[in-house]
One Martini backbone bead per residue (centre of mass of N, CA, C, O) as a GRO file, in nm:
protein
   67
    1UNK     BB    1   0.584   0.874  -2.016
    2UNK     BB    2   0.293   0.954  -2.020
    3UNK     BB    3  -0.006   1.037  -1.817
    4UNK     BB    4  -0.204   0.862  -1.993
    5UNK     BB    5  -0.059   0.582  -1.948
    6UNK     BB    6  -0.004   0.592  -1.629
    7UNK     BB    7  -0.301   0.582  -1.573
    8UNK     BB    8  -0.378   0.324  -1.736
    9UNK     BB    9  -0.157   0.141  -1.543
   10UNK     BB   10  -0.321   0.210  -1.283
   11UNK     BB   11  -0.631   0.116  -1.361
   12UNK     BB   12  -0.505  -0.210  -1.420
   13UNK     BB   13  -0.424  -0.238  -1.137
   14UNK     BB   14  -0.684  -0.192  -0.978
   15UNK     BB   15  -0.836  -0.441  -1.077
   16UNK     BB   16  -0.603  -0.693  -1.032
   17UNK     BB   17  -0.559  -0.555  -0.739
   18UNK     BB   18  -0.829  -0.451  -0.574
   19UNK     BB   19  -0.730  -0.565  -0.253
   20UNK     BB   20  -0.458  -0.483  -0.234
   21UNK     BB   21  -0.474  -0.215  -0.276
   22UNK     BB   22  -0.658  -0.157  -0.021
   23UNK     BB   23  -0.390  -0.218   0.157
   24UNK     BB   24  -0.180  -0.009   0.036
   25UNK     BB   25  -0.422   0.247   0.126
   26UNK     BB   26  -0.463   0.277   0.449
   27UNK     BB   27  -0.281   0.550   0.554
   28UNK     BB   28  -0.030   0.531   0.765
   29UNK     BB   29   0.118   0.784   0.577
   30UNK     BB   30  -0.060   1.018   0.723
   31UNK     BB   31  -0.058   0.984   0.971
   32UNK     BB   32   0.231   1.021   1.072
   33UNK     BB   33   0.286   1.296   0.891
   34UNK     BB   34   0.010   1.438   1.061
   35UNK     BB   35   0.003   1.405   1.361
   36UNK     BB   36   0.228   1.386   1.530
   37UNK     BB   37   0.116   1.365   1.860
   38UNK     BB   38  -0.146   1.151   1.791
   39UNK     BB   39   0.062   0.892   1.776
   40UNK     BB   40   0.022   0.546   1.804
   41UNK     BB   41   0.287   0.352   1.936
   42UNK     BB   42   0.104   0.091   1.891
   43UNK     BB   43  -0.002   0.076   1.656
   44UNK     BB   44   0.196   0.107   1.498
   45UNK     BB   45   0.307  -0.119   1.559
   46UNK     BB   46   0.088  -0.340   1.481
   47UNK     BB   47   0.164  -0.293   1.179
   48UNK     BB   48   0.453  -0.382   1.158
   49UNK     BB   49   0.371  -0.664   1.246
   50UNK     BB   50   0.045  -0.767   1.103
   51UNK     BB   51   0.058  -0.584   0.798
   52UNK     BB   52   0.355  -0.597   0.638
   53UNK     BB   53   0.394  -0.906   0.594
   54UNK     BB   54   0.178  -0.877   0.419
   55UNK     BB   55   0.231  -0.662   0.223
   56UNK     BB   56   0.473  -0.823   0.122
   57UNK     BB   57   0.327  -1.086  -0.022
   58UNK     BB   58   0.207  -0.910  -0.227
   59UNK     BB   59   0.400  -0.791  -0.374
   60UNK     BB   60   0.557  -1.053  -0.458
   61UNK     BB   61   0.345  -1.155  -0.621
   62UNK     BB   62   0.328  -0.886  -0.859
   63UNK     BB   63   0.606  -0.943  -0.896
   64UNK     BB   64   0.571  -1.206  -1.051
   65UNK     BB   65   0.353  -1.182  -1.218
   66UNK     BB   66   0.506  -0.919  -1.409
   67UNK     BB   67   0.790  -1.171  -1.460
   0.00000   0.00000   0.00000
């Protein structure tokens, strides 16, 4: 797939799924990965416990979706 072919099926998902994205792209794995000292272990919890279930959720519907 050529790159700007990959850059259109991004763009036509960024559209389809304008809600689920802006939640795919929360950054908490810049938090963890640059924070270093910084990260709130209590935060951390509480996205894992809060956040991810609906976010397997919005996959799973994409999934189903796309098949």
């Amino acid at each position: 797939m050529k790159k700007d072919e990959a850059l259109a099926i991004l763009r036509e998902f960024k559209k389809e799924y304008a809600q689920e994205y802006h939640l795919l792209k929360i950054g908490v794995r810049n938090v963890i990965a640059h924070g270093y000292f910084d990260v709130d272990a209590e935060q951390v919890f509480e996205i894992c416990q809060d956040d991810i279930p609906a976010l397997i959720e919005i996959v799973k519907k994409m999934i189903m979706d796309l098949g």
